[in-house]
C-alpha positions in Angstrom: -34.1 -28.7 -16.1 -35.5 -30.2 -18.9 -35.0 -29.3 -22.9 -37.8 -29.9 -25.6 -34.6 -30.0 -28.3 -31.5 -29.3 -29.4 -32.4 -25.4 -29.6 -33.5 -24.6 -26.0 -30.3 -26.8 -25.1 -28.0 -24.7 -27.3 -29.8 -21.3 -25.6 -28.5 -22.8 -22.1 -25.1 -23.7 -22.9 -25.1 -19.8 -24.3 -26.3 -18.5 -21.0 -23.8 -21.0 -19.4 -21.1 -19.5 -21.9 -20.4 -22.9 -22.3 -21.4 -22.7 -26.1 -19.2 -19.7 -28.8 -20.8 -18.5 -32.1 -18.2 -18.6 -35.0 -18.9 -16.3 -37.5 -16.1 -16.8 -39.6 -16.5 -19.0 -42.7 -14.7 -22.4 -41.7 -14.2 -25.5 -44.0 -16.3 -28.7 -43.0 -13.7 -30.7 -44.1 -10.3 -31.4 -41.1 -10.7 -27.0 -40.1 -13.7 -28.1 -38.1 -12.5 -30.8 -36.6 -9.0 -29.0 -35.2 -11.1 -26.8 -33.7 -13.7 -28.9 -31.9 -10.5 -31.3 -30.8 -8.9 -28.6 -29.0 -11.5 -27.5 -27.4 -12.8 -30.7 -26.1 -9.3 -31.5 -24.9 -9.0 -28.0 -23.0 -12.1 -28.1 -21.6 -13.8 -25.4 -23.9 -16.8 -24.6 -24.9 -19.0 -25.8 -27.5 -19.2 -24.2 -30.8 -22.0 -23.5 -33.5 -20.1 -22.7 -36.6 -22.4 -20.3 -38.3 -21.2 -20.2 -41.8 -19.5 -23.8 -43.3 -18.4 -23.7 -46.9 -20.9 -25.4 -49.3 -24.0 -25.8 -46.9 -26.4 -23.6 -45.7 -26.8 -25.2 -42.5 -24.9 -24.2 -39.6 -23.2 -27.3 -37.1 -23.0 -27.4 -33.9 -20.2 -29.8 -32.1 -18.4 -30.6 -28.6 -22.2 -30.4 -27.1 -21.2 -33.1 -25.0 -17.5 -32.3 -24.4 -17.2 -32.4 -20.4 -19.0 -34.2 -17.7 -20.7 -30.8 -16.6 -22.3 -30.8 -20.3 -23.8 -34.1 -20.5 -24.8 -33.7 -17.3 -27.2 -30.4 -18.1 -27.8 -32.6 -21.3 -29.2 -35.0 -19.2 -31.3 -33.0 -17.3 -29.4 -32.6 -14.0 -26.2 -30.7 -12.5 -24.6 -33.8 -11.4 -24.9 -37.8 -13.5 -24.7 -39.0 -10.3 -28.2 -37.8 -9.6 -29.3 -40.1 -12.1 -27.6 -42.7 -10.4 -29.1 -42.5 -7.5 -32.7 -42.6 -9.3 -31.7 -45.5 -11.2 -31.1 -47.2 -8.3 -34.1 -46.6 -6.2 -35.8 -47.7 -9.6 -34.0 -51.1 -9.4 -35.0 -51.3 -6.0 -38.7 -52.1 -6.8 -37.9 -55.2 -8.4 -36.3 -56.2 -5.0 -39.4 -57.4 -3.3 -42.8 -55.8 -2.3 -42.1 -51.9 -0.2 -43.1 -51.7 3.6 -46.0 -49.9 4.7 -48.3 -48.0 2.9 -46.1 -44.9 2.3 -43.7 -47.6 0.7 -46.3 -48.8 -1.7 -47.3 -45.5 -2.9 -43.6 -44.5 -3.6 -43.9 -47.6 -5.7 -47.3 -46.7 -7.1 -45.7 -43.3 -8.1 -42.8 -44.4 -9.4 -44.3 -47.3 -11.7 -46.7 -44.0 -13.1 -44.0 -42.4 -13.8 -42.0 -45.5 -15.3 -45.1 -45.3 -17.7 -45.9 -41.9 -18.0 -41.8 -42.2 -19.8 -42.8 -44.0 -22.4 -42.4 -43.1 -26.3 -45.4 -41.3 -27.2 -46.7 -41.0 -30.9 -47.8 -37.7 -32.5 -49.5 -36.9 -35.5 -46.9 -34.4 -37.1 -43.7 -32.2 -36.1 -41.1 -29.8 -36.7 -38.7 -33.0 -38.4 -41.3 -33.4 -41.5 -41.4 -29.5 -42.1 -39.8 -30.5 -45.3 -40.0 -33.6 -47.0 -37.7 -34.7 -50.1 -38.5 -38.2 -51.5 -37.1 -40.3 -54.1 -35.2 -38.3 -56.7 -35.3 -35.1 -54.1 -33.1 -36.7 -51.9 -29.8 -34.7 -52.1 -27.6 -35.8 -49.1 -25.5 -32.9 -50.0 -27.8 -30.6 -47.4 -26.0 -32.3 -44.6 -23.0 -30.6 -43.7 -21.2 -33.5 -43.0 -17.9 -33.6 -41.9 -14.1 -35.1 -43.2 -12.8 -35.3 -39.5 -9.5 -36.6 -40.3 -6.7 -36.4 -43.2 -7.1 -40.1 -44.2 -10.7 -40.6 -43.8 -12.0 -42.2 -46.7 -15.0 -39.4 -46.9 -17.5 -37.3 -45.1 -19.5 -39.0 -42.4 -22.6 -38.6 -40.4 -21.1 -39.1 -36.7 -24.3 -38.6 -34.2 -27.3 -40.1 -35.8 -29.9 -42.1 -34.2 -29.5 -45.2 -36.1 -33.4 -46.8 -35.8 -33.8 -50.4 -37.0 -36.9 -53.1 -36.0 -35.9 -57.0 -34.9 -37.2 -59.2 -37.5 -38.3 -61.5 -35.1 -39.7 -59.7 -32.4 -40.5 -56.3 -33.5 -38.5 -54.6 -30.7 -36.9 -51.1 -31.5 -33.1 -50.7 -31.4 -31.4 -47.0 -31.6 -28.0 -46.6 -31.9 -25.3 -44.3 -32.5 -23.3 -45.8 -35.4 -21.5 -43.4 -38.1 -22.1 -43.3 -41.7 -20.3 -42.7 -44.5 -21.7 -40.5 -47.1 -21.2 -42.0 -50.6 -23.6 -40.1 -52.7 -26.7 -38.0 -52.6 -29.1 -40.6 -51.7 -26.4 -43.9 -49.9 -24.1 -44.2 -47.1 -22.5 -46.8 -45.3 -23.5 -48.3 -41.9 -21.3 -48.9 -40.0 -23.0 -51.8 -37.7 -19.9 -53.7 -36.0 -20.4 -57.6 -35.7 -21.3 -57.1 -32.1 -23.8 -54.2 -32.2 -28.2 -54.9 -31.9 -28.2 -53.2 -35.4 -26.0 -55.8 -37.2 -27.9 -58.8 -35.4 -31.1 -56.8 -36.7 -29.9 -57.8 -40.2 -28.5 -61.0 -40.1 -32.0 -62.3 -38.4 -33.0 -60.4 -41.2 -31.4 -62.2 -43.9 -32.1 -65.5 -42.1 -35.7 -64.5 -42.4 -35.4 -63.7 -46.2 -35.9 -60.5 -46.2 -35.4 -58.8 -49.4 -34.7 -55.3 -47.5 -34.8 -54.1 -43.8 -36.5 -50.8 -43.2 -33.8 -48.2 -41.3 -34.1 -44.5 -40.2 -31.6 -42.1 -38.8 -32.5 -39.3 -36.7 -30.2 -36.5 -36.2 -30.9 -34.0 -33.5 -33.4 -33.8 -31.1 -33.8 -33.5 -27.0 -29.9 -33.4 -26.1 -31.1 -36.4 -23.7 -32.4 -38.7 -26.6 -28.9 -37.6 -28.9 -27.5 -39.0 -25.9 -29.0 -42.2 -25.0 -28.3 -44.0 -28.6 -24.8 -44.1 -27.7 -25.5 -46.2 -24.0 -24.3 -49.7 -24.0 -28.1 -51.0 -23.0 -29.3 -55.0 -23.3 -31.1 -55.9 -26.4 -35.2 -55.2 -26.3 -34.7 -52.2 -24.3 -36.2 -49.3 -26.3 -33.0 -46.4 -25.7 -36.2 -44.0 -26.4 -38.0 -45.3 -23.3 -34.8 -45.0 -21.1 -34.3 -41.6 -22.8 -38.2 -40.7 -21.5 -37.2 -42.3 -18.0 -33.8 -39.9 -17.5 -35.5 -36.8 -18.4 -38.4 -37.7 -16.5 -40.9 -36.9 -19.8 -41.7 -39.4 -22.8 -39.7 -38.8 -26.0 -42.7 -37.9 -28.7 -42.1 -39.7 -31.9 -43.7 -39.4 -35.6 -44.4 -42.0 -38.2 -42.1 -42.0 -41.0 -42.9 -41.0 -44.1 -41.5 -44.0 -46.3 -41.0 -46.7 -44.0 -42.8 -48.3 -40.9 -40.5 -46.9 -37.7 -40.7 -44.0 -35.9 -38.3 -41.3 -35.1 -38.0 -38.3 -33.0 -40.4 -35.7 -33.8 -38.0 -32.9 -32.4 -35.1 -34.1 -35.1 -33.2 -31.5 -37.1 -32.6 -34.3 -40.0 -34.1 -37.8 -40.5 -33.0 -39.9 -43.3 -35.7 -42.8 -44.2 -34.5 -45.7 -46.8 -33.4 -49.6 -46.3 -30.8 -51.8 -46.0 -30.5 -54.7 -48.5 -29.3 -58.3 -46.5 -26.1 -59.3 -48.4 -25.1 -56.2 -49.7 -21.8 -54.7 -48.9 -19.4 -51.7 -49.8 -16.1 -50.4 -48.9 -16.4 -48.1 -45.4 -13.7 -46.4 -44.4 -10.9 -45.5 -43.1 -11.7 -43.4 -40.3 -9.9 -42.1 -37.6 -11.6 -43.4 -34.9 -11.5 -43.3 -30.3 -9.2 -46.1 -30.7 -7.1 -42.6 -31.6 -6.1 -44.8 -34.9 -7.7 -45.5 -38.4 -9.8 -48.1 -38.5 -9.5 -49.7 -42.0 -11.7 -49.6 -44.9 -13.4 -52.9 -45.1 -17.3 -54.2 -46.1 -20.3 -52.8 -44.5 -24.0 -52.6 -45.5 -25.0 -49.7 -47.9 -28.0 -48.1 -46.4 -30.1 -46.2 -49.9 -32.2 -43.5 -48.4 -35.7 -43.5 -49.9 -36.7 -40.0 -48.1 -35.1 -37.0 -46.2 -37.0 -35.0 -43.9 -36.3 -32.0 -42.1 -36.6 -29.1 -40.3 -37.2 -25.5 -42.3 -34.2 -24.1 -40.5 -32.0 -27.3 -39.4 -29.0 -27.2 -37.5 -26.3 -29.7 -37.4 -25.4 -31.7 -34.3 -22.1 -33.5 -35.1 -19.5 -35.0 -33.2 -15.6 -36.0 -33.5 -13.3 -39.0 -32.2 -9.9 -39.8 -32.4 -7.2 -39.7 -29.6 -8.8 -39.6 -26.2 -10.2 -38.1 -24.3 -12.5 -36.9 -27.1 -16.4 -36.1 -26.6 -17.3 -39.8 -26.9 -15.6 -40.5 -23.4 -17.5 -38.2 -21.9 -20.8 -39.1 -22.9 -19.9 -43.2 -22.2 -18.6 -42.2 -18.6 -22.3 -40.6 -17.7 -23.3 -44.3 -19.7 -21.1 -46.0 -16.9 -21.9 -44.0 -14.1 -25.7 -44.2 -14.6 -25.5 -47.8 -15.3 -23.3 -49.1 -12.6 -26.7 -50.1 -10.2 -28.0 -52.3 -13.4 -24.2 -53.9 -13.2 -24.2 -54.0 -9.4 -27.4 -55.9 -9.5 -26.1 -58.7 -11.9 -22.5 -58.5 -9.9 -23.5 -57.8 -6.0 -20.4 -57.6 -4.7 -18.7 -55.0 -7.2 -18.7 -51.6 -4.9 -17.4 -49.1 -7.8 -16.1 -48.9 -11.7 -13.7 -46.6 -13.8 -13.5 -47.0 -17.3 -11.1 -44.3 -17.9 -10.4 -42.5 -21.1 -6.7 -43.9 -21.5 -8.8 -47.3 -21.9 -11.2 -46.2 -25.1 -14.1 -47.3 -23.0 -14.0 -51.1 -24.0 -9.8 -51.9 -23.6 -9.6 -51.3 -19.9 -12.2 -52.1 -16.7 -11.2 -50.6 -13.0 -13.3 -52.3 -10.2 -13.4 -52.6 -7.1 -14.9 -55.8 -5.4 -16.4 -56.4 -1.5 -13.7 -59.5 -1.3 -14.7 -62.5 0.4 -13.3 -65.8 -0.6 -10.4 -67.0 -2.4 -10.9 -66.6 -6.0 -13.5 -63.9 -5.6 -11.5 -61.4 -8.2 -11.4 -64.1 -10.5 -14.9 -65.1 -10.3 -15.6 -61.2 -11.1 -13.6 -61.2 -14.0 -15.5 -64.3 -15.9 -18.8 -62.4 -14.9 -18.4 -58.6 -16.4 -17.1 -60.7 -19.8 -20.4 -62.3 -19.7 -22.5 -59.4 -19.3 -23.5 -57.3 -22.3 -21.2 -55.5 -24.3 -18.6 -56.2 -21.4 -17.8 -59.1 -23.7 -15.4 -57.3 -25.7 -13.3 -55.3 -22.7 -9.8 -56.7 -23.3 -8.3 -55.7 -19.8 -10.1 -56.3 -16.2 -8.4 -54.9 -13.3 -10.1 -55.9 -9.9 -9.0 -54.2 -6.6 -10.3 -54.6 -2.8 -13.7 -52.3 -2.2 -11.8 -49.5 0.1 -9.3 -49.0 -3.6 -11.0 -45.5 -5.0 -10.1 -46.4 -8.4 -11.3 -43.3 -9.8 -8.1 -42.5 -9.1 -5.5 -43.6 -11.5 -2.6 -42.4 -9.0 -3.7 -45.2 -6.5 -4.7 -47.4 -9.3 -1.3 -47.2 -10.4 0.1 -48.1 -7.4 -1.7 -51.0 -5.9 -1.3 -52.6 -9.2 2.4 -52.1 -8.2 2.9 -53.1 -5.0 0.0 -55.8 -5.1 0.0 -57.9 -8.3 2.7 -61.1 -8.4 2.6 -61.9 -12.1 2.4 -65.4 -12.3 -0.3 -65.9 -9.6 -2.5 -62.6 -10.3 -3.3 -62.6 -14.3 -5.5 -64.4 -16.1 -5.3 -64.8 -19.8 -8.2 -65.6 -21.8 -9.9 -65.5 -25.3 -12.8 -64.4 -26.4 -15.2 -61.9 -28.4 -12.9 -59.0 -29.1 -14.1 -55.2 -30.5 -14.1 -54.6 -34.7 -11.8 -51.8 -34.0 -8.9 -53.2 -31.9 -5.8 -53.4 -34.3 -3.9 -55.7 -32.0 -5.6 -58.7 -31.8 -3.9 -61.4 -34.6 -7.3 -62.1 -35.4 -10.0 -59.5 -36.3 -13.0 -59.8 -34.1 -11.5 -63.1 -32.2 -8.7 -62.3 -29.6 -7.4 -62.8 -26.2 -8.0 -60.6 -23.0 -6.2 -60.5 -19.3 -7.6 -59.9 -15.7 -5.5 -58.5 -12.8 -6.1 -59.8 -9.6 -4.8 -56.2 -7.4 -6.4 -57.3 -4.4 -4.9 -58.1 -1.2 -4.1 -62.2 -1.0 -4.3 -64.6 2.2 -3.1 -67.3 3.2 -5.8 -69.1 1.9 -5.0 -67.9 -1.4 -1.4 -69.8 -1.1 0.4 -67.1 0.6 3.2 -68.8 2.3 3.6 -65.5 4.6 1.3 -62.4 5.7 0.1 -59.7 3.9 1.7 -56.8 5.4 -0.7 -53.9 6.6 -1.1 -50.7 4.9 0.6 -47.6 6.0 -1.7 -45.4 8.1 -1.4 -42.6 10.2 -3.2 -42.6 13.2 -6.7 -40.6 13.7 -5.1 -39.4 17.1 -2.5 -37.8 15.6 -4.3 -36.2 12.4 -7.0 -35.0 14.6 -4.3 -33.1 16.4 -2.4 -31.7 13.3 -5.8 -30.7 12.2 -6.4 -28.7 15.6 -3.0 -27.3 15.7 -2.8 -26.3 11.6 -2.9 -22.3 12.3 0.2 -23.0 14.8 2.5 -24.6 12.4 2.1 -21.0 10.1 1.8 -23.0 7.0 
């Protein structure tokens, strides 16, 4: 299945009954955000509210609320499917295919690879209408006040599209905005993110201003991918063409040199100036706490383009699970292979919900050597955004720790505090709240694998409790006897 944008995407979730109309006039500021929180945290449908005080346009929200949706988002019944193609992918780059039926998989999937890639258009459905300069009236976004202490309205799930300085490479990326007027908002571009090291290189440059664009809307597969955790120089519109198998058309903005989907319902065009800072915030944010008002660049919007009839795509966060766990666990699922080539010997990862995606790291490791957890540990901290995850917990490769029961327990019955953790400091997320230091903290690993002797056991590690196969092969056979 594949969706051109966010309406044919809407139309299936309806068919699904996975989406409800509202009718009913609701409030765009808390009403709307009760409603979408309780659904998301029931497992409920999506909702299209249909009439919001003060805007014409209607929102949508919760399109990503379980795994089942952002899987269909995505283009496929189960992530996991995606998965498996990222992996066969990643296999090319492993050394030349046997044969000549392996070389033309190759071939084909190499066409394909480019056949993914952003393609430019002349014109589309985002520039239907075009406000510039004075026009611009921010006020046409519905924009929500998700929370009673937010410091304003923001723009949750834009597309955030910014050029390095130095290289020219595009970066898109989910960051939320605060609306301070018809024609700024904030940007909210944490010390850590591409978007922030986009401006510093270019104020080290001199820039007097750095061109930005966000995109709201589109293909339900490019909303997605600006949220995924991907390396710096890889386009998250290419990786959106690759998942849904068909290149992301783009159009040239009207007011400043980047491109941005051409299926958009909104796109806001303007700049960024190096040095300039206001007062963002608070927010209640997936930490399930405000984050705190403090300095962040004021992005002045120089055009706003949009569709004739636009609708809204919007999301909330607070206390997890909320829609943003669901969309990074199809992030962690589909990128596990990129991790697994980096770390060899990790067999499976959870970042669960209860963690907020960067406190808490489950994995399980194929254990050979003394130290082996530990040598894990320092290597996920090195890669990526991985940097900021506060806890890792690494368990022996048979652990499933998908489930938290067993999770639970092995941590339990395996860990001895004062051999098995491992404090360190390090590069910590803007939002944590418990760090002493913003930005600059410590984190801890958790060694819950099984130790050896060799590990300075002074006595064996006792085996696990198993039942036979014998014997569960014959309560199996005899099950209908037992009447149960």
């Amino acid at each position: 299945m594949k969706f051109k944008n966010l309406r044919e995407f809407i139309v299936f979730l309806e068919d699904k009954r996975e989406l409800r109309r509202i009718s009913t006039t609701v409030s765009r500021d808390l009403e709307i955000t009760e409603l979408a929180d309780r659904m998301v945290k029931s497992g409920g449908p999506a909702l299209l509210f249909e009439n919001v005080e003060g805007s014409a346009v209607p929102v949508v929200i919760g399109l990503f609320g379980t795994h089942q949706r952002v899987a269909w988002a995505l283009g496929v019944d189960n992530v996991e499917t995606i998965t498996d193609r990222v992996r066969k992918l990643l296999g090319i780059a492993q050394g030349p295919p046997p044969g000549l039926m392996g070389k033309l998989r190759t071939a084909g999937d190499l066409i394909g690879l480019a056949r993914s890639q952003p393609k430019i258009v002349g014109s589309g459905p985002c520039q239907e209408v075009v406000l510039e300069g004075e026009d611009v009236d921010l006020d046409l976004l519905p924009s929500l006040k998700c929370w009673p202490e937010d410091g304003g309205r923001f723009i949750t799930l834009p597309l955030v599209i910014s050029r390095d300085p130095d290289t020219g490479t595009r970066n898109v990326g989910t960051y939320r905005m605060q609306v301070y007027d018809k024609r700024t908002t904030g940007m909210h571009w944490q010390t850590h993110k591409v978007g922030a090291h986009h401006l510093r290189a270019g104020q080290s440059a001199g820039l007097d201003r750095m061109e930005v664009a966000a995109a709201i809307g589109g293909d339900p597969t490019t909303i997605w991918a600006g949220s995924m955790p991907l390396p710096p120089g890889i386009d998250e519109f290419a990786v959106a063409g690759v998942i849904r198998e068909e290149a992301v058309e783009l159009v040239r903005c009207k007011t400043v040199d980047l491109e941005v989907p051409v299926q958009a319902e909104f796109v806001l065009e303007g700049y960024v100036v190096p040095g300039e800072t206001r007062a963002e915030g608070p927010f209640g944010d997936h930490t399930g706490y405000y984050s705190p008002a403090e300095e962040y660049p004021v992005f002045h919007v120089t055009a706003l383009t949009h569709r004739r009839d636009p609708i809204y795509p919007t999301t909330v966060v607070g206390r997890p699970p909320s829609e943003d766990f669901f969309m990074g666990k199809a992030s962690e699922r589909i990128m596990l292979p990129a991790l697994q080539t980096a770390v060899p010997e990790v067999v499976d990862m959870n970042m669960p919900a209860e963690g907020i995606f960067t406190n808490y790291v489950l994995v399980s490791i194929r254990k050979e050597y003394p130290g082996h957890a530990r040598k894990v540990m320092y290597a996920l901290w090195g890669i990526g955004q991985m940097m900021l995850v506060k806890g890792i917990v690494v368990f022996d490769g048979h652990v499933d720790v998908q489930d938290l029961s067993e999770v639970a327990w092995r941590v339990g019955a395996n860990v001895d505090p004062s051999r098995d953790l491992v404090i360190v400091e390090g590069a910590i997320d803007d939002l944590d709240h418990a760090s002493t230091t913003s930005k600059f903290g410590s984190k801890i690993g958790i060694d819950a694998t099984a130790k050896s002797r060799s590990e300075g056991m002074d006595r064996d590690w006792p085996p696990e409790i198993v039942m036979s196969e014998e014997i569960k092969n014959l309560v199996d056979g005899r099950w209908k006897e037992y009447g149960l």
